[in-house]
Phi, psi and omega in degrees: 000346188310311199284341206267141172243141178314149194222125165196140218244163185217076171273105183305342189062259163216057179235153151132133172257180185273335167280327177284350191258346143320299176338279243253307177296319190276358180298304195309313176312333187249346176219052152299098165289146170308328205275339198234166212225106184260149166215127158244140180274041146338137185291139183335314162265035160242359182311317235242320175279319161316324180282353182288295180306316149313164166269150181301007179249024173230101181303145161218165199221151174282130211284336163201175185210145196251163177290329176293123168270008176205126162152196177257081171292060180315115158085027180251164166237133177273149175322335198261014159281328202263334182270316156340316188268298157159014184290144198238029167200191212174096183273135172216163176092010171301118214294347165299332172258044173236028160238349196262000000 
């Protein structure tokens, strides 16, 4: 247990532009502790650009994942997608999804 590093997740929710989220990167970009394991949630349609823009030692996750990894799911996103772009986490079982 010695070995665990503080874990602290940002789920953006449905907030955020391309200038506040430039903001929000280069802070991040800039003060990223050794001891702790920072991961940000962004809405969906910034995932592929934050993971651009980070540095790898700041995760980001997907705010959901539908169970299906292909078909016709309008407006889901599948797991084997967020692993393509190349993301390692996922919040799921949020109480905001959990009626859709």
């Amino acid at each position: 247990m010695a070995n665990r590093k503080f874990f602290v997740g940002g789920n953006w929710k449905m907030n955020g532009c391309m200038k506040d989220i430039d903001g929000i990167i280069g802070f991040l970009s800039s003060s990223n502790p050794d001891d702790t394991e920072v991961v940000v949630a962004p809405p969906a349609v910034y995932l592929s650009y934050v993971h651009s823009k980070l540095p790898p030692t700041i995760g980001v996750a997907s705010q959901n994942a539908y169970k299906a990894s292909k078909g016709a799911f309008t407006g889901e996103t599948s797991s084997a997608f967020l692993k393509d772009l190349g993301l390692r986490y996922v919040i799921l079982g949020h109480s905001e999804r959990r009626n859709v």
